[in-house]
C-alpha positions as CSV (number, residue, x, y, z in Angstrom):
1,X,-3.7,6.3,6.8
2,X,-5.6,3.1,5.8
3,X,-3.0,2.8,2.6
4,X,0.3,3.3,4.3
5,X,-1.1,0.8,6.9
6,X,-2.3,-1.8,3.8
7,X,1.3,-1.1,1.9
8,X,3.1,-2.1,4.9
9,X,0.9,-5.5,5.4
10,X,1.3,-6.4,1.4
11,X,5.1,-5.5,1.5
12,X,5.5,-7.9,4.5
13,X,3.0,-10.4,3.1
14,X,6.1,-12.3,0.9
15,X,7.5,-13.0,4.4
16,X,4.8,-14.2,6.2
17,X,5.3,-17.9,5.3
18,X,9.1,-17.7,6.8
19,X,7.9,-16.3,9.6
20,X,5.2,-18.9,10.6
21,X,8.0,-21.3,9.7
22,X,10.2,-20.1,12.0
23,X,7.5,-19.5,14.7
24,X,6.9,-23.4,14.3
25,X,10.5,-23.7,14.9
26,X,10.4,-22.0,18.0
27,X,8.0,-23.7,19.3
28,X,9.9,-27.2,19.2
29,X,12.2,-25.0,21.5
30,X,10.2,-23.1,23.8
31,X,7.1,-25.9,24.7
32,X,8.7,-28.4,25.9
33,X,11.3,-27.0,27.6
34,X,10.5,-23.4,28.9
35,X,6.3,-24.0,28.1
36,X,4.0,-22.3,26.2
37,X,4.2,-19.1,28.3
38,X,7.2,-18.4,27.2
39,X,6.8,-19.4,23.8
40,X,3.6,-16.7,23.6
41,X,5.8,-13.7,24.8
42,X,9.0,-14.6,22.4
43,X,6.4,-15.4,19.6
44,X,5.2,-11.7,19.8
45,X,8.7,-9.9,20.8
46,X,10.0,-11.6,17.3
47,X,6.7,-11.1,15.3
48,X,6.9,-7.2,16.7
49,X,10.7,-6.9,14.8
50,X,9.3,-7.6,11.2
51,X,7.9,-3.7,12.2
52,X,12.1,-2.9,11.3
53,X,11.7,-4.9,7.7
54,X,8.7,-2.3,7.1
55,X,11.7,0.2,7.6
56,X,14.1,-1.8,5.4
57,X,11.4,-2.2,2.1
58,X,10.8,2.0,2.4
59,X,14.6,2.9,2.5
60,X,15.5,0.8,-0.4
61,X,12.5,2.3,-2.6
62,X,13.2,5.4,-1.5
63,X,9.8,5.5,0.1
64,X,9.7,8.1,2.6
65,X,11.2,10.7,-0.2
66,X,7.8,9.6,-2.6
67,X,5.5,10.2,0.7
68,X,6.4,13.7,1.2
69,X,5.2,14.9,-2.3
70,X,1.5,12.9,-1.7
71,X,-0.9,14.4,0.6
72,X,-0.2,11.9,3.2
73,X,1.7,13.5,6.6
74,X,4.3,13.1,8.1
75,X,2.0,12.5,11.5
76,X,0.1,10.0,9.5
77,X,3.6,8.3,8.3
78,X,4.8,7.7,11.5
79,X,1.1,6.9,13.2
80,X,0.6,4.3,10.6
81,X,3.9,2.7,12.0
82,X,2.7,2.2,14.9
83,X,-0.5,1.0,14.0
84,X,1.3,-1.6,11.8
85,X,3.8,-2.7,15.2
86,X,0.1,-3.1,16.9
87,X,-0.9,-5.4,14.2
88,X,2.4,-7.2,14.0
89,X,2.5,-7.8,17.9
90,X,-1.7,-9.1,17.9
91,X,-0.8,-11.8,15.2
92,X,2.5,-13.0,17.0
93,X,0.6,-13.3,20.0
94,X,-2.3,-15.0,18.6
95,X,-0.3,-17.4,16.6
96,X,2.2,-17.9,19.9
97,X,-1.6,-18.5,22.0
98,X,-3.0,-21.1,19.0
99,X,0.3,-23.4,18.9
100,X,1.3,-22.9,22.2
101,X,-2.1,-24.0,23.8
102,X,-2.0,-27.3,21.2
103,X,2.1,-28.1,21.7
104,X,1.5,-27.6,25.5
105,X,-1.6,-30.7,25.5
106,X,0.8,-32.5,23.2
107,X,3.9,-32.7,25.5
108,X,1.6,-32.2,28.2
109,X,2.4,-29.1,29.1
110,X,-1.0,-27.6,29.5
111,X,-3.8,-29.7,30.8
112,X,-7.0,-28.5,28.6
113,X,-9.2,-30.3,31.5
114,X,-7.7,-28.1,34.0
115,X,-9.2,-24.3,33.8
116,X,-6.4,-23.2,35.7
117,X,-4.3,-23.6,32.8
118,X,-6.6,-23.0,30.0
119,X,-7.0,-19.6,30.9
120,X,-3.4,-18.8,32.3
121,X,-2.7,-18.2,28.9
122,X,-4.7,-16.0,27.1
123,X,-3.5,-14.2,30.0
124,X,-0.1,-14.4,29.2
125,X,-0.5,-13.6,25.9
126,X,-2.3,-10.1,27.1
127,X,1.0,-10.1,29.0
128,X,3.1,-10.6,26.0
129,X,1.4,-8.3,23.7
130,X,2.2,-5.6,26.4
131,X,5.7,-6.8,26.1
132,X,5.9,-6.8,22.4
133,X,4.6,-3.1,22.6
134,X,7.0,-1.6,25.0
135,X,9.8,-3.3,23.3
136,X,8.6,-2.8,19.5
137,X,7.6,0.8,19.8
138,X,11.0,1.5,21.5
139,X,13.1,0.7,17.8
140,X,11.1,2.8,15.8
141,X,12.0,6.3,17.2
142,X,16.0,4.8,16.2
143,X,14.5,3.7,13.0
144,X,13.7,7.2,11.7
145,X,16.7,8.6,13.4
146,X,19.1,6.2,12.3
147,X,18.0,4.2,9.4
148,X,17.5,0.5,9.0
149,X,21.1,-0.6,9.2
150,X,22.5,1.3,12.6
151,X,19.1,1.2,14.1
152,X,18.8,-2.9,13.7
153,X,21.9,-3.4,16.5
154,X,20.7,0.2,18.3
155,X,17.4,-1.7,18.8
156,X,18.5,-5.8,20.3
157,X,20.5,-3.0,22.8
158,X,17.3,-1.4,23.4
159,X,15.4,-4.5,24.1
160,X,18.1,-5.8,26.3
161,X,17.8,-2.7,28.4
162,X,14.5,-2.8,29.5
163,X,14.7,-6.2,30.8
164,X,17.7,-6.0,33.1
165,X,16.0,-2.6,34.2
166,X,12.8,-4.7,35.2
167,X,14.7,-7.6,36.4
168,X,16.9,-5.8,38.8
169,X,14.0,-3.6,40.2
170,X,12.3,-7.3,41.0
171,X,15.5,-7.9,42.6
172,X,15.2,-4.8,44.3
173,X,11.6,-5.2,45.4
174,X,12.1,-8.9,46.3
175,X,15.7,-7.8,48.8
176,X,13.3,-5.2,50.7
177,X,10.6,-8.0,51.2
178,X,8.0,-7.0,48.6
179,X,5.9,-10.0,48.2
180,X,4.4,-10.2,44.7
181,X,0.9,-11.7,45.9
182,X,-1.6,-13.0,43.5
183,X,-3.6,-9.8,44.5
184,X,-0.4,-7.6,43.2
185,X,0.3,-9.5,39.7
186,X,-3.7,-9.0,38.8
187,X,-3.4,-5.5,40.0
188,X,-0.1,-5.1,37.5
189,X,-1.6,-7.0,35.1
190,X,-4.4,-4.8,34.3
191,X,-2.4,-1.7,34.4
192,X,-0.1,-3.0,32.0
193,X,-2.2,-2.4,28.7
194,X,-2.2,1.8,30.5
195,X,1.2,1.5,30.8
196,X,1.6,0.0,27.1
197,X,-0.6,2.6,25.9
198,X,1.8,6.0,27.1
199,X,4.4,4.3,26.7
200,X,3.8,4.0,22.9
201,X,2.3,7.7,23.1
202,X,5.7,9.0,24.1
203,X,7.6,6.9,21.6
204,X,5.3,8.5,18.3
205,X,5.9,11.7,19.9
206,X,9.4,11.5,19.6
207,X,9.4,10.0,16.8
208,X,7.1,12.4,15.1
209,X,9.7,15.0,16.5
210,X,12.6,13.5,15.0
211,X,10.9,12.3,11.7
212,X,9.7,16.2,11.1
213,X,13.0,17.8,11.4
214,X,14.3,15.5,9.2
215,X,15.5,16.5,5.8
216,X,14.5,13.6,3.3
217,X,17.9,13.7,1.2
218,X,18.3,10.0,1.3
């Protein structure tokens, strides 16, 4: 398990400099205009994605093929996937809470005197790793059924889902007078890593159902 998690990391390592680049980029957009809150949650949504490039490096080495003559599993192949979107999502968030939290005092979006604010967002970026999980773990079920190509445009439509589903039962909630009280939003909050945790369950078992009644002929 440890090795298919390590060759995922090293074969994603070349891109890690782009991606911080691009993070940086993001952050000239999100901070000052949408404020670091945002910026955590987007910078762990795209930071969860690279888990499709891990996809990409094994189908043009023929990877998956190699695996199934080594003693590794086919459980342990598509666990380690998982364990590598977890790892993906942590640093996006971490990174998003780090530049965030210094771009917000410099355009004074965040007020470090204030602990209101200083401690929103660590919040926010338990929030967004959440997020990054739900949304993450839903591409790689279409990932083993698809393959990288289909499954990259499968996946944006599988994100987008989701959030209108969650926006329009807010809109439901909100029509019917639901208030969303402070009391509520801790309540969710600390629910959400349960939530996040079978949601991801379901997805590796479904995944583990599709990737062992596939034949490997690629």
């Amino acid at each position: 398990m440890k090795s298919l998690i390590l060759k995922d990391l090293y074969n994603i390592g070349h891109n890690a400099k782009s991606m911080f680049f691009m993070l940086l980029v993001f952050a000239f957009i999100f901070v000052p205009f949408s404020g670091p809150e945002a910026y955590i949650i987007a910078s762990g949504i795209l930071c969860s994605m690279m888990v499709m490039t891990t996809f990409s490096f094994d189908d043009n080495s023929k990877w998956m093929k190699y695996a199934m003559v080594t003693p590794v599993t086919k459980k342990d192949l598509v666990a380690s996937k998982f364990i590598v979107l977890l790892i993906f999502s942590i640093t996006g968030v971490v990174i998003g809470l780090v530049i965030g939290f210094i771009g917000g005092i410099i355009v004074r979006k965040v007020d470090y005197s204030n602990m209101s604010d200083v401690l929103t967002l660590p919040v926010v970026a338990m929030a967004g790793l959440v997020i990054a999980e739900i949304l993450g773990s839903m591409s790689i079920p279409l990932l083993f059924k698809f393959g990288t190509e289909k499954a990259r445009t499968l996946s944006l439509v599988s994100f987008i889902i989701p959030a209108v589903i969650c926006f329009g039962v807010y809109e439901i909630l909100i029509f019917f007078g639901v208030s969303f009280t402070d009391q509520l939003k801790f309540i969710l909050l600390c629910c959400s890593p349960v939530i996040a945790l079978a949601w991801n369950l379901m997805m590796y078992k479904i995944s583990y159902a599709i990737f062992s009644k596939k034949e490997l002929l690629y």
